[in-house]
Legacy VTK file of the C-alpha trace (Angstrom):
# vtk DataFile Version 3.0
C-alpha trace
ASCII
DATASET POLYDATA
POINTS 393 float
0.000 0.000 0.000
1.218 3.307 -1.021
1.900 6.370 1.371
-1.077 8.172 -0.740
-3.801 5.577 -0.233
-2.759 5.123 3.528
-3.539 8.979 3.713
-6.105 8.627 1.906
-7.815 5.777 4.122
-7.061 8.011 6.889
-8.685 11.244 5.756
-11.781 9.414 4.975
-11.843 7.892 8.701
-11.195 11.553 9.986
-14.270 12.860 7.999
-16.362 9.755 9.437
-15.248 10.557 13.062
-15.973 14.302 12.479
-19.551 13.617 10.933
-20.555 11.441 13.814
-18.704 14.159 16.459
-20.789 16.907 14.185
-23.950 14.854 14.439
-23.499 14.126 18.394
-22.950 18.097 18.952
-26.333 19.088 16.676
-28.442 16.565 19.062
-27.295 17.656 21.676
-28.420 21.237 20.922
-31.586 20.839 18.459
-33.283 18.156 20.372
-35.924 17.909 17.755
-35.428 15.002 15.564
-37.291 16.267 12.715
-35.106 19.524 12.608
-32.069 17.725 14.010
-31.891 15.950 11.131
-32.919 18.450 8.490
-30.188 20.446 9.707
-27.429 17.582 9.332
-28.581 16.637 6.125
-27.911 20.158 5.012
-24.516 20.267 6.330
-23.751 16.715 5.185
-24.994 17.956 2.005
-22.401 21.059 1.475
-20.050 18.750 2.628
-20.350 16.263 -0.407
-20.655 19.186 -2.673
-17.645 20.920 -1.640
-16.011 17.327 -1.615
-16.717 17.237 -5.214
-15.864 19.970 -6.317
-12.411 20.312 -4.837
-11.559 16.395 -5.750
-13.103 16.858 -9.864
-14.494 20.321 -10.378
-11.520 21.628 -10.364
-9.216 19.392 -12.604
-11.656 20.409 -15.550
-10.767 24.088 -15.752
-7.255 26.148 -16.064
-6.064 27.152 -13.292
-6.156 30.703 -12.649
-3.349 33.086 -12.850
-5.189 35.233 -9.624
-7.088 34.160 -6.595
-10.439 34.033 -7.761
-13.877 34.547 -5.665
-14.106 30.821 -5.975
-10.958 30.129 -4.801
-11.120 32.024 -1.759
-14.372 30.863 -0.942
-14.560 27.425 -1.887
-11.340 26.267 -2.270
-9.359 27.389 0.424
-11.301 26.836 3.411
-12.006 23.061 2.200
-8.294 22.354 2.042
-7.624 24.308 5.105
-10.532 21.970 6.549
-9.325 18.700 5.329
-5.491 18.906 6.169
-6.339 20.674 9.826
-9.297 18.096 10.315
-6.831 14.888 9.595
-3.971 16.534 11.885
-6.652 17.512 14.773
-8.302 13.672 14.184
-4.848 12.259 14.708
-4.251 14.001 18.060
-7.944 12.832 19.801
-7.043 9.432 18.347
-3.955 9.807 20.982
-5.393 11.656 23.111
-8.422 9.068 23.377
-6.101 6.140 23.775
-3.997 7.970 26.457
-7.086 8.169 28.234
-8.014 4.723 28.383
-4.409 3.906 29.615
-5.064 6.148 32.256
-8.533 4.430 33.244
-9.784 5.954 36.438
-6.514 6.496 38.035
-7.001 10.335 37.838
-9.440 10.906 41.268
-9.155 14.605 41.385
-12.072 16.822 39.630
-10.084 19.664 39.449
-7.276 17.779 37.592
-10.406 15.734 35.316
-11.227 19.219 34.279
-8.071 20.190 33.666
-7.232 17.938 31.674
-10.014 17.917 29.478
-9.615 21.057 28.971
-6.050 20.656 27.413
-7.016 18.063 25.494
-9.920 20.260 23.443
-7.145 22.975 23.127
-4.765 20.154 22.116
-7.705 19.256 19.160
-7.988 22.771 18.263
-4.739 23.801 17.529
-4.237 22.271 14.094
-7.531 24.004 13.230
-5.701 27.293 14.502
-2.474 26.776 13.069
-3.765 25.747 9.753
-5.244 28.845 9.489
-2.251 31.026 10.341
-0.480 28.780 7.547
-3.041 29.812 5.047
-3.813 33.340 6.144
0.179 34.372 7.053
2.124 31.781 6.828
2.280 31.170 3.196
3.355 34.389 2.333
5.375 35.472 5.461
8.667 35.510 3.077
11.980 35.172 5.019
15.299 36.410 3.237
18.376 34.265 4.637
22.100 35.154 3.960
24.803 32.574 4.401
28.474 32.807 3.783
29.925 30.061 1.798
33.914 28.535 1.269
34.502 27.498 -2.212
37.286 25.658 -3.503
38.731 26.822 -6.392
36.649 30.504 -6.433
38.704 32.961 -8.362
40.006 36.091 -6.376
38.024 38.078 -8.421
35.034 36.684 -7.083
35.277 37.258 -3.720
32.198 38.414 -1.953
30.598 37.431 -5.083
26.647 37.378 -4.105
23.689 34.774 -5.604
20.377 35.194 -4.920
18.128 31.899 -5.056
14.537 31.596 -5.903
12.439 27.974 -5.971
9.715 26.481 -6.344
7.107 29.725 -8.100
4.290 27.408 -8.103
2.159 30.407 -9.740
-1.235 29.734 -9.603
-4.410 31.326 -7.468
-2.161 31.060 -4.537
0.574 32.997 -5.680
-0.689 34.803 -8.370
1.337 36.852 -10.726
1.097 40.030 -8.593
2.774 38.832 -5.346
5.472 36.497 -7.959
6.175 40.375 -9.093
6.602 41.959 -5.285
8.702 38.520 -4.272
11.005 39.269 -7.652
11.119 42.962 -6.681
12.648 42.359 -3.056
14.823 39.574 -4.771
16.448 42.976 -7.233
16.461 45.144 -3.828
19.250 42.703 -2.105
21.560 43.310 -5.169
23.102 39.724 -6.210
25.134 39.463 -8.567
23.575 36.755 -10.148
20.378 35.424 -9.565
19.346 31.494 -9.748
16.032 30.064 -10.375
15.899 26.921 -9.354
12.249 25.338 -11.014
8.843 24.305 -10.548
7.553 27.234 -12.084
3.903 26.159 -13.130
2.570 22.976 -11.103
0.273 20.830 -13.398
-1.391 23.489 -16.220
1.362 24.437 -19.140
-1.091 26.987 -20.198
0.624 29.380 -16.865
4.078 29.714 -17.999
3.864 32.331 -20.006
2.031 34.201 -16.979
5.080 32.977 -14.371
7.419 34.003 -17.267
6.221 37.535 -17.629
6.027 37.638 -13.514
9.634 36.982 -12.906
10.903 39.220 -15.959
11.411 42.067 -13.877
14.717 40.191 -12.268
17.881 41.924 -12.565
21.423 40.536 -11.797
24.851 42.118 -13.860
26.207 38.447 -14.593
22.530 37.339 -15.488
19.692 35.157 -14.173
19.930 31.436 -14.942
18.037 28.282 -13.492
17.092 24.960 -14.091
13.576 23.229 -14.538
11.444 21.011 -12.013
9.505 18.196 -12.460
5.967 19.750 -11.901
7.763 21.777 -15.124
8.323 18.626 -16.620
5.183 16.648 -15.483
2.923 19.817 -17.166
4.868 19.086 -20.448
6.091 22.639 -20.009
9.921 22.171 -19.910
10.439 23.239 -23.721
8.083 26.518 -24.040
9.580 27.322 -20.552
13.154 27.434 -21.706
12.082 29.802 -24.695
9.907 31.745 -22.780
12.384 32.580 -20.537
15.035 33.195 -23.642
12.898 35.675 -24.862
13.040 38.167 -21.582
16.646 37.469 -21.525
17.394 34.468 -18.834
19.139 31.173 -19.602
17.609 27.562 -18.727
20.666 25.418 -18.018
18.890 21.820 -19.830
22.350 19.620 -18.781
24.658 22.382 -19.895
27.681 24.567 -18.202
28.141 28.445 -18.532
30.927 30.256 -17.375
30.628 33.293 -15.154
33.540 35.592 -16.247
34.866 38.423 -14.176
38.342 40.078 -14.448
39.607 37.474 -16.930
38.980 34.774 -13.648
35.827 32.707 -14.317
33.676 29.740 -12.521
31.641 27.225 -13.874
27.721 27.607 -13.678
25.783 24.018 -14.288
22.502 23.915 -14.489
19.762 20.346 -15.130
16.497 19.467 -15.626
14.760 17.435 -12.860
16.750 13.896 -12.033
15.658 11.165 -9.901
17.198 7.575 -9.216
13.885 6.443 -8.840
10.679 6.764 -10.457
8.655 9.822 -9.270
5.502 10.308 -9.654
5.096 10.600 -14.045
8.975 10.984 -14.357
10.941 7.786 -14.934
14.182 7.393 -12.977
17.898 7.509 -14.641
20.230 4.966 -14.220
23.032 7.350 -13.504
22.568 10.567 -11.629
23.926 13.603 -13.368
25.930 11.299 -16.092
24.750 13.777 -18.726
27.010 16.295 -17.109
30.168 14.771 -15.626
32.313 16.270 -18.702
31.009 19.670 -17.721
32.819 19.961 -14.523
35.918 22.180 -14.637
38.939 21.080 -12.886
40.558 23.147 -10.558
37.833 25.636 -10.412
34.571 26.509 -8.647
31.994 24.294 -10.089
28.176 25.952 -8.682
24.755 23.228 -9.761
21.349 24.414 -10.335
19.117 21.367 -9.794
15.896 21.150 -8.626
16.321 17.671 -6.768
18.042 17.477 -3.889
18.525 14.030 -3.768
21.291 14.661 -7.080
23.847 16.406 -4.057
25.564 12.494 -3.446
26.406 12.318 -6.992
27.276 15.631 -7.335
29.877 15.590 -4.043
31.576 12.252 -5.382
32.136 14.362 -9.058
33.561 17.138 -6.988
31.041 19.993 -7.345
31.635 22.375 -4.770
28.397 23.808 -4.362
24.523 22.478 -5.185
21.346 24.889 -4.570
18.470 22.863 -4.623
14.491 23.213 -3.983
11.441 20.730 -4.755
11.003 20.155 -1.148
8.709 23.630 0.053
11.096 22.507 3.450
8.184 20.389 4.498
5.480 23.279 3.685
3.362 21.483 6.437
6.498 20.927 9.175
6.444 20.613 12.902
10.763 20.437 12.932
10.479 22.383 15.982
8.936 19.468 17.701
10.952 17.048 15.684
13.474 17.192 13.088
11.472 14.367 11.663
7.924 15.995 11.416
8.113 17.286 7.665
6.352 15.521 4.593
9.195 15.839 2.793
11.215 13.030 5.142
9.258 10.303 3.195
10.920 10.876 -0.395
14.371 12.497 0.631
16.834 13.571 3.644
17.308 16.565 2.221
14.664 18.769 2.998
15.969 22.436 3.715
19.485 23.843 4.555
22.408 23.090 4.450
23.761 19.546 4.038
27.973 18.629 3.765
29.908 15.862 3.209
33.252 15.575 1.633
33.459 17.010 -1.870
30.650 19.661 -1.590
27.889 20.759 0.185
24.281 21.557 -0.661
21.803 23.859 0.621
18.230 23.508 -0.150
15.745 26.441 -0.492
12.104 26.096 0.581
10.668 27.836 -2.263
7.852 30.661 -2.639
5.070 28.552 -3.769
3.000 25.643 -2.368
1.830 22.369 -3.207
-1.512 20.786 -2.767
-2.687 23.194 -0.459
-2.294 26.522 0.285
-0.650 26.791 3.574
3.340 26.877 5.394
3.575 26.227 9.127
6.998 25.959 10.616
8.489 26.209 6.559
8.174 29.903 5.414
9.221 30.736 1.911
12.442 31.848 1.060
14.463 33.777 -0.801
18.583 32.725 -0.376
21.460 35.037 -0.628
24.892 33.151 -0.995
28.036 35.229 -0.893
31.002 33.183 -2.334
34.268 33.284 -0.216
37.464 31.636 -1.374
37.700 28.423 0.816
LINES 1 394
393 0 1 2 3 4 5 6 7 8 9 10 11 12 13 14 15 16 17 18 19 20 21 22 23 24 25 26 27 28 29 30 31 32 33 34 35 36 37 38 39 40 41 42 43 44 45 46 47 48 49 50 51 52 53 54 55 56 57 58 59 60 61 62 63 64 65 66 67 68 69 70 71 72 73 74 75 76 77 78 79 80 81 82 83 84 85 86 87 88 89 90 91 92 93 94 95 96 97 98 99 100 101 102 103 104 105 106 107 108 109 110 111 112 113 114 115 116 117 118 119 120 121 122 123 124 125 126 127 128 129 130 131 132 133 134 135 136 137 138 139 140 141 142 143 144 145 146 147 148 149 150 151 152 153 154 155 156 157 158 159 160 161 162 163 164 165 166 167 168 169 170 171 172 173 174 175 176 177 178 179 180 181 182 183 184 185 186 187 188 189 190 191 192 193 194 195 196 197 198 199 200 201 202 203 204 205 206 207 208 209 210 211 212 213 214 215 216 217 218 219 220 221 222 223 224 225 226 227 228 229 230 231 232 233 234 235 236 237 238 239 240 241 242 243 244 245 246 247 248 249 250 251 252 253 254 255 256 257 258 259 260 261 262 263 264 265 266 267 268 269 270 271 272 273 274 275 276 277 278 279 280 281 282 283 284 285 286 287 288 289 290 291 292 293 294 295 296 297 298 299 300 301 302 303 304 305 306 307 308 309 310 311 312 313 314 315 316 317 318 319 320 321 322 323 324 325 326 327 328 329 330 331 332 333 334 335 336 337 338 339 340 341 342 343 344 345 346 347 348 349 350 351 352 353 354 355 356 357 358 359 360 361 362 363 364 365 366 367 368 369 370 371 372 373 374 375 376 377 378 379 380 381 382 383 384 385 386 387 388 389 390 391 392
């Protein structure tokens, strides 16, 4: 059984328990039965409806470019129901089984009511912080500097600044507008260069031209470059991507190496489309990690990659490559790391989820993106923008 129909099986316990935890609550305050039931019929009703629509409805239309009446209305508050409803049915399931460990060794009335007490809060809070995630969260941007040794960096490029953006996502979640503000406080830290580092539409190939146009406003003096991600590459989008970006002036790096010149010193910039050992999701797996690229490393110099999987940083440390920026993970999106370090989604498919990672031959750090994923919320995972400045090392 998959991770995906496990979830699946358990959302669709959580929505039993709730109904039957809705139905006891309405009986006990409409003690009619003729209106008691009329009224959970009705609810039970615009349940199924909004179901529906969120699960079909809306894989038969494009997906909007702007958040959208309907989106805010019926869209976001069902996902912000279902993903806060699982998490909250999850803690009374422990909360309930604690309790009948416990039996009737708690005498005290005062510590009974206590107790119950915490436990509602307990069952609240993923209703609460699911809706800071939506409401804040998701767009409470955080801009993180780090200073980074390089091997083999040129003199010239000392202090040499890159700025990192992952993971766009547009959609009616981040719509153009706030892609345009994100991309204007990207230009007001003043990189040098700026690296994009995919997922730039999610499944509709019909939005790239509206992410492309967002993000045209970037400025760097050695360029903008990136690489492509596999929601790119799963919307059949990876092609009209890499010439839509051509035309506004930035380079897609498609398993190719471009040198960054500056005072006659240069270092080599490699960029590649989304890679995976392991089949993932529509893309097939290779049978050798970054093989299309090992003749592109320079010897002796600073060798930067662009690539949207994380899980590419082994490979890339045993071929010597100083320095991998990496996304596709949203750090979790949905992460309690400040419980646990392993409470994030993203644990199940990779280690490397955000930060910085080093072994010997290179290290890696791992952006958490702008956009999201499946729904529209970030707890414990804001998005970021990086800015790397390069230090000989």
């Amino acid at each position: 059984m998959s991770i995906f129909t496990a979830i699946f099986i358990f959302f669709g316990i959580s929505q039993a328990y709730w109904i039957w935890r809705g139905f006891a609550l309405v009986s006990r305050l409409v003690p009619a039965r003729g209106r008691r039931l009329a009224i959970a019929g009705t609810v039970l009703a615009v349940y199924v409806a909004l179901f529906a629509y969120n699960f079909f409805g809306v894989w038969t239309r494009p997906t909007p470019v702007r958040l959208t009446l309907r989106d805010a209305l019926l869209v976001a508050p069902f996902l912000w129901w279902a993903v806060s409803s699982l998490v909250a049915f999850l803690v009374a399931m422990a909360i309930g089984i604690a309790r009948r460990a416990a039996g009737d060794a708690i005498e005290s009335p005062s510590r009974r009511v206590f107790l119950e007490r915490a436990a509602t809060a307990a069952v609240a809070a993923p209703f609460v912080a699911g809706a800071y995630g939506l409401l804040y969260g998701r767009l409470n941007l955080e801009v993180t500097e780090h200073s980074v040794r390089l091997a083999g960096l040129p003199k010239a490029f000392e202090g040499f600044r890159i700025a990192q953006l992952s993971d766009i996502h547009i959609g009616p979640f981040m719509p153009g507008e706030q892609i345009r503000k994100f991309a204007d406080i990207a230009n007001s830290l003043r990189p040098d260069l700026i690296a994009l580092t995919g997922d730039f539409v999610t499944f509709d190939p019909r939005t790239g031209r509206d992410v492309v146009l967002a993000l045209s406003g970037l400025r760097a003096p050695f360029g903008v470059f990136g690489c492509l991600g596999n929601h790119d590459a799963w919307a059949r989008a990876e092609d009209s991507l890499a010439a839509l970006f051509r035309l506004v002036g930035f380079r897609m790096l498609r398993g190719e190496a471009v040198p960054i010149r500056a005072g006659g010193e240069w270092f080599q910039l490699i960029g590649v489309d989304f890679q995976s050992r392991h089949r993932f999701g529509p893309s097939p797996g290779v049978p050798r990690l970054l093989g299309n690229i090992e003749g592109l490393i320079a010897p002796d110099r600073a060798n930067i990659l662009l690539s949207h999987n994380p899980d590419t940083f082994d490979r890339a440390a045993e071929l010597g490559i100083g320095l991998s920026l990496a996304g596709h993970t949203h750090g979790g999106q949905l992460a309690l790391e400040f419980i646990s370090p392993e409470l994030a989604p993203s644990r199940l498919v990779t280690p490397y989820v955000a930060g910085w990672f080093r072994k010997p031959g290179g290290q890696l750090y791992v952006n958490r993106g702008i956009g999201t994923i499946g729904v529209p919320m970030r707890v414990g995972a804001p998005p970021e923008i990086t800015v790397y400045r390069l230090t000989r090392g």
